[in-house]
C-alpha positions as CSV (number, residue, x, y, z in Angstrom):
1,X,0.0,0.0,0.0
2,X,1.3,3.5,-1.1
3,X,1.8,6.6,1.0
4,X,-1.2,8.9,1.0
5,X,-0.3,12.0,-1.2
6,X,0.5,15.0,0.8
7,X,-2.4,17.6,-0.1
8,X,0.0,21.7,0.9
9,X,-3.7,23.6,1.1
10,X,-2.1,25.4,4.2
11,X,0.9,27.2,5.0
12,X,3.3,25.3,6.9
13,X,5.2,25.6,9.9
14,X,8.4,23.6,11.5
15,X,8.2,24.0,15.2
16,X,9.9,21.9,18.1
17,X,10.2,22.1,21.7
18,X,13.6,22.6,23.4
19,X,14.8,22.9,26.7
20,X,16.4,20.5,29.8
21,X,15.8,17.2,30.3
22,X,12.7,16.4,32.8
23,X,10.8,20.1,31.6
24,X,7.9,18.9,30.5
25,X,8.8,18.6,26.3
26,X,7.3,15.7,25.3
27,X,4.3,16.3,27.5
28,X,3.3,19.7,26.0
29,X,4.2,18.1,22.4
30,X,1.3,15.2,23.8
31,X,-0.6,17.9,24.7
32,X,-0.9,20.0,21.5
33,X,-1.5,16.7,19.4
34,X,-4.5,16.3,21.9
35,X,-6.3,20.2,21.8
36,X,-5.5,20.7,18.1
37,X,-7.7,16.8,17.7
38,X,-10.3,17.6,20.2
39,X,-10.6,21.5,19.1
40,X,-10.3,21.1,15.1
41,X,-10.2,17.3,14.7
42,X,-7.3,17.5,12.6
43,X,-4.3,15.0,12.7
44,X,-4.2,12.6,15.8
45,X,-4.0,12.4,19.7
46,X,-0.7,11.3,20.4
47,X,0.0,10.2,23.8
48,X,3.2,10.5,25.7
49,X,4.4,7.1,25.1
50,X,3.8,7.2,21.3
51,X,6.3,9.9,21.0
52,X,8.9,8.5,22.9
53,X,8.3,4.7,21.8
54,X,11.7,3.4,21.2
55,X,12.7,0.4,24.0
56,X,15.6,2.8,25.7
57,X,13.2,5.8,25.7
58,X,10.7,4.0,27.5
59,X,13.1,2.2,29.8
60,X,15.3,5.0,31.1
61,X,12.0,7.9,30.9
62,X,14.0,10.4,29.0
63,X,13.6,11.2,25.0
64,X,17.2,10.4,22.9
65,X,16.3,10.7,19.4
66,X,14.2,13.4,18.2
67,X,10.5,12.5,17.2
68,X,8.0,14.4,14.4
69,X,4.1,14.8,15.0
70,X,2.2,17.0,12.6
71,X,-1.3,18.8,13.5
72,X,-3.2,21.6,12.2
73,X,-5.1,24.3,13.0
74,X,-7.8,26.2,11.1
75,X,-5.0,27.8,9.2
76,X,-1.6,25.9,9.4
77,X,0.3,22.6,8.9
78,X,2.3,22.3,11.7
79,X,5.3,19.7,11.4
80,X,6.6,19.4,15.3
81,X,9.9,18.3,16.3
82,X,10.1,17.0,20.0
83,X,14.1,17.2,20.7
84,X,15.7,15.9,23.6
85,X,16.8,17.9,26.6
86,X,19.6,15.3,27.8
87,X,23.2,16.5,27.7
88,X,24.2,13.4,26.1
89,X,21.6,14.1,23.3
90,X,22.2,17.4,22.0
91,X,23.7,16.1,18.2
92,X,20.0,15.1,17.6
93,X,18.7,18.3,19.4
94,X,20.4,20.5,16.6
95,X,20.0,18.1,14.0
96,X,15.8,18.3,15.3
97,X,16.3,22.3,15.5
98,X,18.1,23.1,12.2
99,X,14.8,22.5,10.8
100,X,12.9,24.9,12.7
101,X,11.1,28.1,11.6
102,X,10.1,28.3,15.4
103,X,11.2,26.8,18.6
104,X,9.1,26.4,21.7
105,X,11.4,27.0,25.0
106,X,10.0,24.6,27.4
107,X,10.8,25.6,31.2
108,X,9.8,24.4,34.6
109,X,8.7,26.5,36.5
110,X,9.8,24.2,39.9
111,X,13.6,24.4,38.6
112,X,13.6,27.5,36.5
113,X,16.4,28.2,33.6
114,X,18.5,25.0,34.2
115,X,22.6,24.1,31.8
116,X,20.6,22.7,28.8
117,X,17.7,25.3,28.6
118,X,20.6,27.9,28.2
119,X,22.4,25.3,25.8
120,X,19.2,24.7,23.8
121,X,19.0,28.9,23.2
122,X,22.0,29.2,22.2
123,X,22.4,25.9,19.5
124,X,19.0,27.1,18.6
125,X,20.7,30.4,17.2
126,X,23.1,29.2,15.9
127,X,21.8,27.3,14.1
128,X,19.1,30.3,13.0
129,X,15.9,29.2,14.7
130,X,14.4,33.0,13.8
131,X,11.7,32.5,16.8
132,X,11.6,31.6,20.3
133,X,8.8,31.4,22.7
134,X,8.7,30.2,26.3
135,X,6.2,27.9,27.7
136,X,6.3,27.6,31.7
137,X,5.4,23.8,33.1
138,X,4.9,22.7,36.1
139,X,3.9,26.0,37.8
140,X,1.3,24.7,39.7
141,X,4.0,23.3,42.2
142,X,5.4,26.4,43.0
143,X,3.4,29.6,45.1
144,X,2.3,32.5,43.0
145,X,5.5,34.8,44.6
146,X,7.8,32.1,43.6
147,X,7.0,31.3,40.5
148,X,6.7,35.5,39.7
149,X,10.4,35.3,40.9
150,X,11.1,32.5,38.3
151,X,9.3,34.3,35.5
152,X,11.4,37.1,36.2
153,X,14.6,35.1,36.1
154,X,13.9,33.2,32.9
C-alpha cells in the first residue's frame, strides 16, 4: 500500500520544543496533538508514550532521538519536532532544530532556567531558529510569589 499523497492547502510551519531534560517537552508536544484533535479534529492524539516509543526511551524515561508529529489548525500545517533535553543528546537536538522556523522554549517553572535550557537557546541560534517562545510547566507546584520570581529570572 502507497503513501497517502500530501495535499499543501495550508501554509506550513516547523516548530519543536527545546529545553532540559525532565521540563515537561514531550508532554506539551502530547498535549498539543491532543487540543488541536479535540478542538479542530485535525491530525491525531498522540500520547506521551507514542512519541517516545523506542525500548531505551521507555526504559530510562527520558527522549534520545528526536521524534516528528504534525497537526493543524484552522490555518496551518504544523510539522513538530520533540528534541531531547539530555546533555548526552544534544547532536539530535540540533539536527531536530536546524529545521525549525520556530522553537518552543520549554521551562519548569519548579527548577527555572536550568545548563541545557541555556544550551538549547544558544544551539537554537546558531543554528538560526528566527523564533523563540517560552512555555512555563509545572507551575502549579510552585506559590504564585515564587513562581513570579522565576518568571522574572527566565
Amino acid at each position: 500500500m502507497g503513501k497517502a499523497t500530501f495535499e499543501r492547502n495550508k501554509p506550513h510551519v516547523n516548530v519543536g520544543t527545546i529545553g532540559h531534560v525532565d521540563h515537561g517537552k514531550t508532554t506539551l508536544t502530547a498535549a498539543l496533538t491532543r487540543v488541536c484533535h479535540e478542538v479542530w479534529g485535525s491530525g491525531a492524539a498522540i500520547a506521551f508514550d507514542g512519541i517516545d516509543n523506542a525500548p531505551e526511551e521507555r526504559e530510562r524515561g527520558i527522549t534520545i532521538a528526536t521524534s516528528h508529529v504534525e497537526y493543524d489548525s484552522p490555518v496551518r500545517h504544523y510539522a513538530h519536532v520533540d528534541c531531547p533535553g539530555h546533555a548526552d543528546y544534544v547532536k539530535n537536538m540540533i539536527t531536530g532544530a536546524a529545521q525549525m522556523d520556530g522553537a518552543i522554549l520549554v521551562c519548569s517553572a519548579a527548577d527555572g532556567p536550568m545548563p541545557q535550557t541555556r544550551e538549547h537557546i544558544l544551539l537554537s541560534r546558531q543554528v538560526g531558529v528566527p523564533y523563540i517562545v517560552v512555555f512555563l510547566t509545572k507551575r502549579t507546584w510552585l506559590t504564585m510569589r515564587a513562581a513570579g520570581l522565576v518568571e522574572m529570572e527566565s
